[in-house]
C-alpha positions as a Markdown table, in Angstrom:
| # | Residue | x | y | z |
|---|---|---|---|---|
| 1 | Unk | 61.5 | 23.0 | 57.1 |
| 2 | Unk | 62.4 | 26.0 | 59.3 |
| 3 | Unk | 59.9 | 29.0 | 58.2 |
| 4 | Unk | 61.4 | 31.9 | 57.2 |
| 5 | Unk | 61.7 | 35.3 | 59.3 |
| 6 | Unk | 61.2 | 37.6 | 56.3 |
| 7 | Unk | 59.5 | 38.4 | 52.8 |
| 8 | Unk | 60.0 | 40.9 | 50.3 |
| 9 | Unk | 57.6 | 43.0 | 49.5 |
| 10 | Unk | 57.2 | 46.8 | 48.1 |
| 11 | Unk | 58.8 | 49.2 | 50.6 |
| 12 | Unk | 58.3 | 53.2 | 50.7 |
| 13 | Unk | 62.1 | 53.5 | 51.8 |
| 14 | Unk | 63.3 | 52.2 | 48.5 |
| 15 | Unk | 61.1 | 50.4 | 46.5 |
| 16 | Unk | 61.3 | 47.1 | 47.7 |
| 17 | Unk | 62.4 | 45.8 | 51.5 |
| 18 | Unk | 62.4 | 42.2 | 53.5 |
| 19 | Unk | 59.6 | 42.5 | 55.7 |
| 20 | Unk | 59.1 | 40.4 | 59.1 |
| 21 | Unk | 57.1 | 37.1 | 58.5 |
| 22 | Unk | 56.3 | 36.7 | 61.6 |
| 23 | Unk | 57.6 | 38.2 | 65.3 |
| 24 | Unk | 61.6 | 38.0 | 65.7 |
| 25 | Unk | 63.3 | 38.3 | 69.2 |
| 26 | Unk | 65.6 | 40.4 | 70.2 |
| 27 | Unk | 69.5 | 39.0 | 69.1 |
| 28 | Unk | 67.7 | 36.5 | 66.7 |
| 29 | Unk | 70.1 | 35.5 | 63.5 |
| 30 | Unk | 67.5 | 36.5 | 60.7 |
| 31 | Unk | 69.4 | 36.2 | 57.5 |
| 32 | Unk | 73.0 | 35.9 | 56.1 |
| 33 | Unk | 73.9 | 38.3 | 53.6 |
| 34 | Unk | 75.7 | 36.0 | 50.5 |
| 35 | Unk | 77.5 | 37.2 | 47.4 |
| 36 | Unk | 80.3 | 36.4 | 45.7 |
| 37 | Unk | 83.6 | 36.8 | 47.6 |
| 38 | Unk | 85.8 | 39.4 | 45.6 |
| 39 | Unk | 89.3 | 41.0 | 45.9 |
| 40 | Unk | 89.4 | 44.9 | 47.4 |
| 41 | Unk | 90.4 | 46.2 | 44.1 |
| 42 | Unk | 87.9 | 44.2 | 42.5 |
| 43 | Unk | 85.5 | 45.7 | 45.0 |
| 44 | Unk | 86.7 | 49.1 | 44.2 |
| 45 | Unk | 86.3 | 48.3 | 40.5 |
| 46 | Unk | 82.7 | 47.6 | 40.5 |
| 47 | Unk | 81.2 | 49.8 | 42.8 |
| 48 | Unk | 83.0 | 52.8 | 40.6 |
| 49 | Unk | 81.2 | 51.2 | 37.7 |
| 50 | Unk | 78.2 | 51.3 | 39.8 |
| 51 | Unk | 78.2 | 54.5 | 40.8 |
| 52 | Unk | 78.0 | 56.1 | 37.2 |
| 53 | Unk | 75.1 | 53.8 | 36.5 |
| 54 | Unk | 73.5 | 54.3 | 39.9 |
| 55 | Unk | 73.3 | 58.2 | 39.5 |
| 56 | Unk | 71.5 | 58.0 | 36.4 |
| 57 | Unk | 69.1 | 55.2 | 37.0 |
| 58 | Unk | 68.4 | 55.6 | 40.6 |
| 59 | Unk | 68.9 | 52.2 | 41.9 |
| 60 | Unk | 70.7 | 51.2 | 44.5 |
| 61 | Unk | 74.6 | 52.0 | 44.9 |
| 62 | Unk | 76.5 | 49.9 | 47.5 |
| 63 | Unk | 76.1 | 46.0 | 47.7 |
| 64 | Unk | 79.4 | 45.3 | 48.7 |
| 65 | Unk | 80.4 | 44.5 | 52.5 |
| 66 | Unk | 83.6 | 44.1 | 53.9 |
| 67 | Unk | 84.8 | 40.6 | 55.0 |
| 68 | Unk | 88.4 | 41.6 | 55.8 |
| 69 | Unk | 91.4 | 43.4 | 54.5 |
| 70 | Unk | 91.9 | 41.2 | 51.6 |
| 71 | Unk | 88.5 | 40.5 | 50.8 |
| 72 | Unk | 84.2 | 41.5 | 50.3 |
| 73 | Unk | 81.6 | 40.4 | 49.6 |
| 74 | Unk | 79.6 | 41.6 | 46.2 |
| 75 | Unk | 75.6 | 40.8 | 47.4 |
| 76 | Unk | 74.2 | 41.8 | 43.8 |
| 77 | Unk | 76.0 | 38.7 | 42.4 |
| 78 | Unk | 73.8 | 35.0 | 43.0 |
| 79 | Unk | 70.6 | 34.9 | 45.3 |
| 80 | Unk | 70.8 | 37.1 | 48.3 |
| 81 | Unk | 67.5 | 38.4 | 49.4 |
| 82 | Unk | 69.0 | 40.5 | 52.3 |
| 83 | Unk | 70.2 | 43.0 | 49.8 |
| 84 | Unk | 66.6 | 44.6 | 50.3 |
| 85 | Unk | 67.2 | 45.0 | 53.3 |
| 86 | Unk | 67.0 | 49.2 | 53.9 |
| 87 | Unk | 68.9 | 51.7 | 55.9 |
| 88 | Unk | 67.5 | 53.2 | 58.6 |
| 89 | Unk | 68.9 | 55.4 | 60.7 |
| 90 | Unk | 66.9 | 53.6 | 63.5 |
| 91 | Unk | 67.7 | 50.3 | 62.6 |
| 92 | Unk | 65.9 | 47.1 | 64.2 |
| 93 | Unk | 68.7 | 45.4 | 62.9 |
| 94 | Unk | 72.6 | 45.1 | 62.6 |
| 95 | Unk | 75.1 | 43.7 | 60.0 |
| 96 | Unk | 77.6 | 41.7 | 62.0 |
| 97 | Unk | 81.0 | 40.1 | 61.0 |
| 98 | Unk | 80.6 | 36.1 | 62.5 |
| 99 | Unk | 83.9 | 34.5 | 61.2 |
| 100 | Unk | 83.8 | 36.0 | 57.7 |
| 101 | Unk | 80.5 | 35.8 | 56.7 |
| 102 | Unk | 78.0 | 38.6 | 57.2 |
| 103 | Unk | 74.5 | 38.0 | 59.3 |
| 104 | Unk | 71.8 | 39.9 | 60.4 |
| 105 | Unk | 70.8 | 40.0 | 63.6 |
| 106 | Unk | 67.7 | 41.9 | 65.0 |
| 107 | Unk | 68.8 | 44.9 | 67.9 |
| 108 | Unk | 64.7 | 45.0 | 68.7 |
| 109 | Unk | 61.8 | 43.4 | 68.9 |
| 110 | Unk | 60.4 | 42.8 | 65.6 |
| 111 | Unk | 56.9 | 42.7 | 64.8 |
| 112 | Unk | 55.1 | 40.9 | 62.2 |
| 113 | Unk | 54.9 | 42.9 | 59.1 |
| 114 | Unk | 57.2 | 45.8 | 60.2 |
| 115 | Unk | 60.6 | 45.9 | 57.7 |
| 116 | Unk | 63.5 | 44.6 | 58.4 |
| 117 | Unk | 66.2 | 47.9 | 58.0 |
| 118 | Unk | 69.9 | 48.8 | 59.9 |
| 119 | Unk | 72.4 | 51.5 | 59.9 |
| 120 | Unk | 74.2 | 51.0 | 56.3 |
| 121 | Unk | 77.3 | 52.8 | 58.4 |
| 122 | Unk | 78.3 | 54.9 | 55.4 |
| 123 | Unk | 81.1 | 57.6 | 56.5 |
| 124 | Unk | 80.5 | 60.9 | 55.6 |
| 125 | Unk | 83.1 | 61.3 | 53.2 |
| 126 | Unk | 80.7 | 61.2 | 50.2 |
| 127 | Unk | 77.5 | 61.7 | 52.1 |
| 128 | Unk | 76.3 | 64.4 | 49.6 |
| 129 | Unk | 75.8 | 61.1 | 47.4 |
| 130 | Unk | 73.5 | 59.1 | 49.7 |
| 131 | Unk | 70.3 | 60.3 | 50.4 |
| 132 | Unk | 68.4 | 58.6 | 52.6 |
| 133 | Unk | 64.3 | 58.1 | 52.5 |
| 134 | Unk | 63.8 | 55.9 | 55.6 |
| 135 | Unk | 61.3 | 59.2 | 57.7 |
| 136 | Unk | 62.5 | 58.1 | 61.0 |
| 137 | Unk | 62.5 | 61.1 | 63.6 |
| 138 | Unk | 66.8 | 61.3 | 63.8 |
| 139 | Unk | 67.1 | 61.5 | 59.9 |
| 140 | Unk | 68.9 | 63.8 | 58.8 |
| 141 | Unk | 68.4 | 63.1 | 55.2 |
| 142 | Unk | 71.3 | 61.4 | 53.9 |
| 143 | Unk | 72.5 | 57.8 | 54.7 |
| 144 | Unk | 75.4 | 58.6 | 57.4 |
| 145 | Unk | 76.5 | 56.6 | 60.3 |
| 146 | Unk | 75.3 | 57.5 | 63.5 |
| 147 | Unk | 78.6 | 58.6 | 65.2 |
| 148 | Unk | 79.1 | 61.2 | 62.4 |
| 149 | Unk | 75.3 | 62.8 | 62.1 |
| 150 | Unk | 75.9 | 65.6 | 64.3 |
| 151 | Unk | 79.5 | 66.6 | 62.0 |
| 152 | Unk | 76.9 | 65.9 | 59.1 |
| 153 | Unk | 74.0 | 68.2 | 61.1 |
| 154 | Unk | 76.7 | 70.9 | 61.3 |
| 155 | Unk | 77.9 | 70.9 | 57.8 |
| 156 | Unk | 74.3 | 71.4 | 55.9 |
| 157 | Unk | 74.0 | 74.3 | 58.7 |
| 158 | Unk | 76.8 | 76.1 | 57.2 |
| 159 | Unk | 75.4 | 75.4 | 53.9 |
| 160 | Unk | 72.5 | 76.8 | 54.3 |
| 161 | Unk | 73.8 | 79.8 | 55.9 |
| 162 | Unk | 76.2 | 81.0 | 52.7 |
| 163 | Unk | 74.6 | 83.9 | 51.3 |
| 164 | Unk | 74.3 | 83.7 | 47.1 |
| 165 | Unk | 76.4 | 85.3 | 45.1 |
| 166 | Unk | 74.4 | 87.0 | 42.1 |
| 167 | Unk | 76.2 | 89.0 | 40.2 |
């Protein structure tokens, strides 16, 4: 039996992670991201649900990955272990489409012991809504794709700038 690249264990992301169980090369296929395969308006259905309960528990939001235009996959439904995997916004890993199922493959070199995390690629439509924890050096806080930090960067700028209006 084939050993297994990662482990779960507590992670100071988000609670808990998949960790490297031993070194991984660079392009290596480390797990496939399962679920149960769902229509888009069923996706759309659940993760609204989700939401609601998300904001007032504090667990995680989005599970769901995109398969095509018909169809996603829901990963908090049946055993799928890379659902811990973490965002970071520098990722030693990718999510990649390979014929309609979802894999992760490492971008890096992984070391044994370091977590396992990739860019969730959230837009920044609702960014407000996605904090993110990972610490890296180009966080800016909130889970956002890396092509749309710097419109993100520029936003909370302006923010910050309003003057308040006390009346």
């Amino acid at each position: 039996m084939e050993k297994k690249l990662y482990k779960r264990k507590d992670s100071s992301i988000h609670n808990h992670g998949l960790f490297a169980n031993c070194s991984i090369k660079k392009g290596s296929r480390v797990i496939q991201y399962l679920g149960e395969r769902i229509s888009k308006e069923e996706s759309s259905k659940r993760a609204l649900e989700w939401e609601e309960s998300a904001q007032k528990s504090g667990e995680g939001l989005v599970y769901i990955f995109e398969i095509d235009e018909q169809w996603d996959i829901d990963g908090r439904v049946g055993k799928n272990p890379a659902r811990y995997i973490n965002h970071s916004c520098e990722g030693n890993c990718e999510a990649v489409n390979d014929d309609g199922e979802i894999w992760i493959y490492s971008i890096k070199e992984i070391e044994e012991g370091e977590e396992l995390t990739y860019d969730y690629g959230y837009d920044m439509e609702h960014f407000l809504d996605h904090p993110c924890l990972c610490g890296t050096k180009n966080c800016i806080g909130y889970i956002v794709r890396e092509d749309q930090r710097i419109k993100v960067k520029k936003l909370l700028k302006k923010r910050k700038k309003k003057p308040s209006k006390c009346k």
